[in-house]
SEVEXDO-158413 format. One record per residue: z, x, y of N, C-alpha, C in turn. Coordinates in pm, whole numbers, padded with zeros to 5 digits. Example, Ala and Ser with C-alpha at 12.3 -4.5 7.8 and 13.67 -1.06 7.14 Angstrom:
REM residues 2
node n_z->00780	n_x->01319	n_y->-00569	ca_z->00780	ca_x->01230	ca_y->-00450	c_z->00780	c_x->01320	c_y->-00330
node n_z->00708	n_x->01285	n_y->-00225	ca_z->00714	ca_x->01367	ca_y->-00106	c_z->00787	c_x->01290	c_y->00003
REM end
This chain:
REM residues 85
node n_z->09833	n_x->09466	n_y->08924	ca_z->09879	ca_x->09329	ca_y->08929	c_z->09910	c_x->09291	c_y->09074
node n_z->09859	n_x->09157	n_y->09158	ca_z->09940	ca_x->09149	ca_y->09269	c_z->10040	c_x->09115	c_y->09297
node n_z->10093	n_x->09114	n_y->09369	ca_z->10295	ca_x->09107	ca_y->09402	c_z->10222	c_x->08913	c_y->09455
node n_z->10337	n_x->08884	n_y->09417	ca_z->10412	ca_x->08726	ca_y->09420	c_z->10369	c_x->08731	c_y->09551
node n_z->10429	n_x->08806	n_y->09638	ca_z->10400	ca_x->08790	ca_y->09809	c_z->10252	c_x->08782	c_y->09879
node n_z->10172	n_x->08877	n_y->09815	ca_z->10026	ca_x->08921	ca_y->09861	c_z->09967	c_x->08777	c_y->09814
node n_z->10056	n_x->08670	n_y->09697	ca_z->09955	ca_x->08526	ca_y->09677	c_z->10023	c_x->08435	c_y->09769
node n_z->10133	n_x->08465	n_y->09848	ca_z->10217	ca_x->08361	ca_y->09976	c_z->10286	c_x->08256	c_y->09885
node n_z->10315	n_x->08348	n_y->09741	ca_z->10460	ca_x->08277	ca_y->09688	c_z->10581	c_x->08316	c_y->09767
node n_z->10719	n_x->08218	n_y->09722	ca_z->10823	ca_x->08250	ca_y->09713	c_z->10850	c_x->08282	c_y->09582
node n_z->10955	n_x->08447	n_y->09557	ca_z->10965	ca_x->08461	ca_y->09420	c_z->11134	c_x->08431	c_y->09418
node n_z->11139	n_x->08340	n_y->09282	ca_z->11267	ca_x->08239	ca_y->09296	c_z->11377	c_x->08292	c_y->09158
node n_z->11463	n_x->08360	n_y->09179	ca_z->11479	ca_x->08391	ca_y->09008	c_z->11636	c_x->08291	c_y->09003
node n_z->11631	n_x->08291	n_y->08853	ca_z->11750	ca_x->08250	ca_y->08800	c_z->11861	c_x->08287	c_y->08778
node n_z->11986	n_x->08241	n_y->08835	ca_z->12106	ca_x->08288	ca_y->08870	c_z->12149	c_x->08369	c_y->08681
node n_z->12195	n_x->08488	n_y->08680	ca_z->12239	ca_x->08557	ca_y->08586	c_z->12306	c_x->08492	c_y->08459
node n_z->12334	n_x->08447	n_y->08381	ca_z->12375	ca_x->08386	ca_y->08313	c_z->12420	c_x->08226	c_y->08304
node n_z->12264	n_x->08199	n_y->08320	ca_z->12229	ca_x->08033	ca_y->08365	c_z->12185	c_x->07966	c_y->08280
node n_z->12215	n_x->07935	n_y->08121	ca_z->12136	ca_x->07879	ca_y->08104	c_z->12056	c_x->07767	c_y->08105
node n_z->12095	n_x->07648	n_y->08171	ca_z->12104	ca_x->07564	ca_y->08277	c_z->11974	c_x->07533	c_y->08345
node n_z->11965	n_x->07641	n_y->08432	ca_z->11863	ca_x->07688	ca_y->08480	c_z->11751	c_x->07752	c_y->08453
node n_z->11781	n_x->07835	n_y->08354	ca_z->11636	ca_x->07889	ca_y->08258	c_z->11540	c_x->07784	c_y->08158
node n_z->11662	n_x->07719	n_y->08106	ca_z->11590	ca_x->07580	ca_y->08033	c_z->11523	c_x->07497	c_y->08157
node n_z->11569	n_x->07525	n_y->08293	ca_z->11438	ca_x->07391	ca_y->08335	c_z->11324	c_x->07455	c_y->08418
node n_z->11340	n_x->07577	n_y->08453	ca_z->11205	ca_x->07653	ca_y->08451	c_z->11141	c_x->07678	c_y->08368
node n_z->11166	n_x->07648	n_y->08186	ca_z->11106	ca_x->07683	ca_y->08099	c_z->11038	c_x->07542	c_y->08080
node n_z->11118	n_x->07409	n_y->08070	ca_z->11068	ca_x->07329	ca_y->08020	c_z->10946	c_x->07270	c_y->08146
node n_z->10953	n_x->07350	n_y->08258	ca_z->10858	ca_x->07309	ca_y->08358	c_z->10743	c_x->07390	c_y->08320
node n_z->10735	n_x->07515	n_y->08288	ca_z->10623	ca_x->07594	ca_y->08313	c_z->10559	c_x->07545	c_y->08147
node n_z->10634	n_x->07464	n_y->07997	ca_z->10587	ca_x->07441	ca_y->07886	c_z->10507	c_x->07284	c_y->07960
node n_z->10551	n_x->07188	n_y->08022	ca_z->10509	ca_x->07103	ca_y->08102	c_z->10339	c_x->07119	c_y->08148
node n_z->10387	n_x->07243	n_y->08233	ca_z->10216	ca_x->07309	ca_y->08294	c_z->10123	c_x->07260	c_y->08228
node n_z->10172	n_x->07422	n_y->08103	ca_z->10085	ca_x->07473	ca_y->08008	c_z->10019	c_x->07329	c_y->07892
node n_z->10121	n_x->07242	n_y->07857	ca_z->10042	ca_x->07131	ca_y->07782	c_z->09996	c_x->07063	c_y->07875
node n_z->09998	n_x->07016	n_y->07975	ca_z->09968	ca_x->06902	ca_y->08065	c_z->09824	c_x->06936	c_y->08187
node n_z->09809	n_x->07031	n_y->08191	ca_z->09728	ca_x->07136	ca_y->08321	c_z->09653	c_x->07263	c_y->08277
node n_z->09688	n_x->07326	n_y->08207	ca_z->09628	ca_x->07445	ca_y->08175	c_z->09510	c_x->07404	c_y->08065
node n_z->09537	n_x->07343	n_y->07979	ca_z->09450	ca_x->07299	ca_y->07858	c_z->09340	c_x->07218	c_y->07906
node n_z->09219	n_x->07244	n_y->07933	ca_z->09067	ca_x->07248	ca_y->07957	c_z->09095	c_x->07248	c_y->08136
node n_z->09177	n_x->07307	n_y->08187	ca_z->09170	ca_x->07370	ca_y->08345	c_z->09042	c_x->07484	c_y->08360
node n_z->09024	n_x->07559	n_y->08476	ca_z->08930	ca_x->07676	ca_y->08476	c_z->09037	c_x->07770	c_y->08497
node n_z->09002	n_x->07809	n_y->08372	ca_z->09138	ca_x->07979	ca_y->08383	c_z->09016	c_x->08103	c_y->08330
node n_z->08915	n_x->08077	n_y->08484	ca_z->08776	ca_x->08222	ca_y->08471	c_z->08896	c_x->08319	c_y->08558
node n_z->08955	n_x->08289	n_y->08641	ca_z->08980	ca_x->08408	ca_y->08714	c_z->09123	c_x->08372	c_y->08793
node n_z->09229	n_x->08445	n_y->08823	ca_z->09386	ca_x->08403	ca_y->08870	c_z->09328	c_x->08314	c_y->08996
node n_z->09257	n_x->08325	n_y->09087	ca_z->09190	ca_x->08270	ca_y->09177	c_z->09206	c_x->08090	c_y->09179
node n_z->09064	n_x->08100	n_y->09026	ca_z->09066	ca_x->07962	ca_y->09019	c_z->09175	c_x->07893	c_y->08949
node n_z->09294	n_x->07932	n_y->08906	ca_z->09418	ca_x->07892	ca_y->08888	c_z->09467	c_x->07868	c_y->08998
node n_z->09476	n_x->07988	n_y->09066	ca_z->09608	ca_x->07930	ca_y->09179	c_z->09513	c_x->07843	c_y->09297
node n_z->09406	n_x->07820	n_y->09305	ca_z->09320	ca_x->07678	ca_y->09382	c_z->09370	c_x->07570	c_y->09323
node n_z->09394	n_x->07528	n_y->09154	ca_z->09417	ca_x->07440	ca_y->09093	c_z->09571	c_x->07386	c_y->09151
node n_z->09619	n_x->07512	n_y->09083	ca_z->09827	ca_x->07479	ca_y->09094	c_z->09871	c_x->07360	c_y->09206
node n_z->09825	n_x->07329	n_y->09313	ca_z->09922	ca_x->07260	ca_y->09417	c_z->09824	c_x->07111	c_y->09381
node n_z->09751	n_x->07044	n_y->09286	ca_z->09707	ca_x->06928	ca_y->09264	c_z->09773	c_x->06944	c_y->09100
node n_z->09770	n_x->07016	n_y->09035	ca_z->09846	ca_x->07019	ca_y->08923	c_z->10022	c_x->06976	c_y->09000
node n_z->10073	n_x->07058	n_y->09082	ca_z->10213	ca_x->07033	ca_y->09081	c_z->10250	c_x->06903	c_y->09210
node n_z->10161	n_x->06853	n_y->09241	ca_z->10135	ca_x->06722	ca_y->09322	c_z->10129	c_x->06636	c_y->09192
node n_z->10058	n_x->06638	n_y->09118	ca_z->10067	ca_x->06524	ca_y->08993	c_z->10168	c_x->06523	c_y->08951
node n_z->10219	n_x->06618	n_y->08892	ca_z->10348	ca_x->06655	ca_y->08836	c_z->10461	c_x->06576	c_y->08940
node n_z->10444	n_x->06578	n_y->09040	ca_z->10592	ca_x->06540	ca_y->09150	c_z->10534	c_x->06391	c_y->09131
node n_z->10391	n_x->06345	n_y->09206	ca_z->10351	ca_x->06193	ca_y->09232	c_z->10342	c_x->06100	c_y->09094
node n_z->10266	n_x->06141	n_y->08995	ca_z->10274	ca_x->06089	ca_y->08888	c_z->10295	c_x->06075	c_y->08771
node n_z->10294	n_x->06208	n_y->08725	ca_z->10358	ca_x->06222	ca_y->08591	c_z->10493	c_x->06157	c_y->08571
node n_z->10453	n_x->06089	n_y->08470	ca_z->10605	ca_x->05995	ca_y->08368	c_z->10737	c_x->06106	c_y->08340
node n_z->10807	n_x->06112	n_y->08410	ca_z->10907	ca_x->06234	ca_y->08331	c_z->11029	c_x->06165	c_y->08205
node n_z->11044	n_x->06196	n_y->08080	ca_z->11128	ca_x->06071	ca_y->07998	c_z->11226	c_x->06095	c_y->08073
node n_z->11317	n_x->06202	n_y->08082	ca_z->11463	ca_x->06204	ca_y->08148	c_z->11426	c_x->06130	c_y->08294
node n_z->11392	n_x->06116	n_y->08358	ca_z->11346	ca_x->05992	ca_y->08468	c_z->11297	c_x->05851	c_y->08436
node n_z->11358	n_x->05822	n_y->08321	ca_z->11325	ca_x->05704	ca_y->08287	c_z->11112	c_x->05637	c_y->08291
node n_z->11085	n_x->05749	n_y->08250	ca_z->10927	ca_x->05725	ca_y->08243	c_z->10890	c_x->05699	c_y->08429
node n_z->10920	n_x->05776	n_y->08503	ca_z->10902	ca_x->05779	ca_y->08644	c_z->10854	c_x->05894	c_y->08634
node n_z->10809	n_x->05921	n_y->08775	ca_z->10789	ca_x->06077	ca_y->08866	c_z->10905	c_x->06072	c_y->08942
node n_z->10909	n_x->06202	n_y->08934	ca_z->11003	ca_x->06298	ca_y->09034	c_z->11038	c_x->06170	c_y->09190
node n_z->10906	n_x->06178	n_y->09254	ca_z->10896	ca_x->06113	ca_y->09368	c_z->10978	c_x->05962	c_y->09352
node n_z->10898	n_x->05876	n_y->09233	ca_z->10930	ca_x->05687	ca_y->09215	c_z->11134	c_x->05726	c_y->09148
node n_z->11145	n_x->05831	n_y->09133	ca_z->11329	ca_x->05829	ca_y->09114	c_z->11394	c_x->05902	c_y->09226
node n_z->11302	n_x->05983	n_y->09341	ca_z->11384	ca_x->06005	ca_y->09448	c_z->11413	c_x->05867	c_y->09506
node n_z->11317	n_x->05792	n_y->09565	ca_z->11280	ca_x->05661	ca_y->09593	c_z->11386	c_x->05584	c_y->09575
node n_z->11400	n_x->05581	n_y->09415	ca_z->11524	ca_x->05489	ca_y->09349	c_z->11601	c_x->05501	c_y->09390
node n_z->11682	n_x->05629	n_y->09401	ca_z->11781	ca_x->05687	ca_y->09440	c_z->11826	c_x->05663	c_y->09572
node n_z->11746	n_x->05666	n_y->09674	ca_z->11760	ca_x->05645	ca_y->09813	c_z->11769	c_x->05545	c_y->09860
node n_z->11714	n_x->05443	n_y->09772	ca_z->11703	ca_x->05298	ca_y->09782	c_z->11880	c_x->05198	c_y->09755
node n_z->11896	n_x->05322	n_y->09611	ca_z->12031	ca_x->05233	ca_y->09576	c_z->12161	c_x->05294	c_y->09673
node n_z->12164	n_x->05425	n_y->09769	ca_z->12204	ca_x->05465	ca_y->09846	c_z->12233	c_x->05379	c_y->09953
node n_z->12110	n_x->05338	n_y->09977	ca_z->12160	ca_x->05253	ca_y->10140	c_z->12224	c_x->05102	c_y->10148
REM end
């Protein structure tokens, strides 16, 4: 198997009794898997991890998130910064 490092990840774990935090790495990586993985090219880890950073660019730029009020990540930082100043 290769190590997280040899692909120029950061490996990020979840603080010990979080559950907090495990629910939103879970509900991100169930996110992926319905949204990206289903008719993606999963021939080889390769052509996955070529895919991942336009999969998780959509995910930040456009995908509707409901708890964001049917926004992306990005159009509720925006909001946020906007009602800030």
């Amino acid at each position: 198997m290769i190590a997280v490092e040899q692909l120029g990840l950061v490996a990020i774990t979840t603080p010990v009794c979080s559950p907090e935090s495990n629910g939103i790495s879970e509900a991100f990586h169930h996110t992926l898997r319905r949204d990206y993985v289903a008719g993606a090219d999963l021939s080889s880890a390769a052509a996955v991890l070529a895919q991942l950073p336009q999969w998780i660019a959509d995910y930040n730029h456009f995908a509707p998130h409901s708890s964001l009020g049917m926004r992306s990540p990005v159009e509720y930082r925006r909001a946020q910064e906007i009602a800030s100043d």
